[in-house]
Each structure stands twice: as structure tokens, then as C-alpha cells.
N, C-alpha and C positions, 0 to 999 in steps of 0.2 A: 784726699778723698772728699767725695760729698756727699748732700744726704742722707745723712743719718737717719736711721731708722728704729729707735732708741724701742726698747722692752722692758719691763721689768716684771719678774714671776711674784706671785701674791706670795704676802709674808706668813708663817707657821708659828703657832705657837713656839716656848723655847724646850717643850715634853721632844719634839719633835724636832730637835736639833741632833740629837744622837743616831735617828734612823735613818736608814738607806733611803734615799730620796732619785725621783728621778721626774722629769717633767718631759714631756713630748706635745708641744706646741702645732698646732694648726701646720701643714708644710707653707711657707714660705713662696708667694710666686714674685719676683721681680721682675718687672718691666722696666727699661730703660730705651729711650731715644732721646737723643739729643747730638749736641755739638760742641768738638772744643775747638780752640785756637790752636794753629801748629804754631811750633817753636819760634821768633822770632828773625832765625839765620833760612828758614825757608824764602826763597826766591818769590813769593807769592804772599806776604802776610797774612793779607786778607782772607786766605782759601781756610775754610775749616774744614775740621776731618768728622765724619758722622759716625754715631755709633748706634747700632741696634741688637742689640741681646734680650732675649727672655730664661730666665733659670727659673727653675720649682728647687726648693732644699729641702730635704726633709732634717729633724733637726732634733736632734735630743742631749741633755744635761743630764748627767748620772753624778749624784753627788755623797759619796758615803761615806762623810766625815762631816765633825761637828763643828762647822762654816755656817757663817750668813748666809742666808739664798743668795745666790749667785743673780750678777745683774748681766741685761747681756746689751753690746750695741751694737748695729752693722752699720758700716759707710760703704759706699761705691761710686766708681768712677766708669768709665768707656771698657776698663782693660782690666779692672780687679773689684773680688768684694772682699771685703775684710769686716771678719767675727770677732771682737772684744768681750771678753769675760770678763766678770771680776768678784770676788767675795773675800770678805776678811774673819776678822777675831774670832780665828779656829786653831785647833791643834789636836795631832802634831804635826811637824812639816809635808804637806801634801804629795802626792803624786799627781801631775798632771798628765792627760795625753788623749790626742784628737785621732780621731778615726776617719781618714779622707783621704780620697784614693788620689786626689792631686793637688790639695794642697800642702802648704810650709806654715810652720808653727813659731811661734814663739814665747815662753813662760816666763817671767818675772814674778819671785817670790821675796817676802821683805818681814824678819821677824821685829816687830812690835819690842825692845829690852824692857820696856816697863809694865806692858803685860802678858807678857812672852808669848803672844799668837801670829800666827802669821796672816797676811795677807798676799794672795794670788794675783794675778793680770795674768791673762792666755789670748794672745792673738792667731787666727790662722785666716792667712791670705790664698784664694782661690782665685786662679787667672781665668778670666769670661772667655767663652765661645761663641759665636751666635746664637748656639740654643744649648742648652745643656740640663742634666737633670742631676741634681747632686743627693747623697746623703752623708751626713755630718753627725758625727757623736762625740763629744768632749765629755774625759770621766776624769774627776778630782776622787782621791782617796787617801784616807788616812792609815797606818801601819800603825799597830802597836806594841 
């Protein structure tokens, strides 16, 4: 993937590590044109393939456990975009999960043994259309 499109939410006090926290960002519009190389076994090398998509996200973090603020980053290519979450030294082990009507997830969690908190990673990959308007919600929560 390319172009990253790196974010980070301002940081909170630590009073304000224990509340319900949610952030809802500006929507998101992506524009992309450009071109890649086809595959080298095409009979044409040289021919590239165009790509044009526009998407709006709308985009919101619900975060109700006692986590880092969460950092977030997007990369995209011609055919996908892909959301990277991440926040650490929280507990206890979280619950992650994305709310999106087409895309795929994926969670990576990793407990800390020395100071027993865990840290998250959440990917979710969304396949582009020419145009599309998406809304996306990732919510982390702690059970205790």
C-alpha cells in the first residue's frame, strides 16, 4: 500500500484515562488517480492500468477502557484502503471490533509480562469502487 495518511488524536490528561472516550474526526474524503504497472508476465509491459476512485468515511473510535489514545493510520492503493489502529499500556485484555458493512478485520493483541498491559493493533481492509461512501466505527472495551 501507499500513501499513508498518518493521524494522531490529541493526548488527555491521565484523570481521563478511565472514561468513556470517543472521538469523531472530520469525514474523510479520498481522492485518488493515478497508475500502476501491470504484472511483469502481461504481454505488454509497458501498458499501465489507471485507477480512479473517490470515497467520503465517516469515522469514529469509541474507546472505553483504560488505553493510550489510540493512534490511527490509513494507506491506499488503486484496489484497497487500509485503517491501522493502535494503543497500548491498558487493562484488562480488550475487546476489539469494527463496524463496516464491507470490510475484513484483523486484531493483534500482545500482553506486556512485565507490566501486565496489553497492547492492541486493528486492521480493517475495505476494497474501493469507483465511488463509494463508507461509514466505519472501531470500539475497544474493557470487561471487568
Amino acid at each position: 500500500m501507499h500513501h499513508p495518511d498518518e493521524r494522531q488524536q490529541q493526548h488527555h490528561s491521565d484523570a481521563d484515562k478511565d472514561r468513556p472516550r470517543s472521538w469523531t474526526p472530520s469525514p474523510i474524503s479520498l481522492k485518488r488517480v493515478g497508475s500502476l504497472k501491470q504484472p511483469p508476465n502481461f504481454h505488454q509491459a509497458k501498458k499501465k492500468r489507471r485507477c480512479l476512485w473517490t470515497m467520503k468515511i465517516m469515522f469514529w473510535i469509541i474507546l472505553s477502557a483504560p488505553y493510550e489514545d489510540p493512534k490511527w493510520v490509513i494507506h491506499y492503493n488503486c484496489d484497497a484502503l487500509l485503517f491501522t489502529l493502535s494503543t497500548s499500556h491498558g487493562f484488562p485484555e480488550p475487546t476489539v471490533s469494527w463496524k463496516s458493512p464491507t470490510g475484513t478485520s484483523i486484531t493483534t493483541m500482545e500482553l506486556d509480562t512485565n507490566t501486565y498491559t496489553y497492547s492492541v493493533k486493528s486492521n480493517l481492509t475495505l476494497s474501493l469502487n469507483s465511488t463509494q461512501i463508507e461509514a466505519v466505527e472501531m470500539k475497544l472495551k474493557a470487561f471487568y
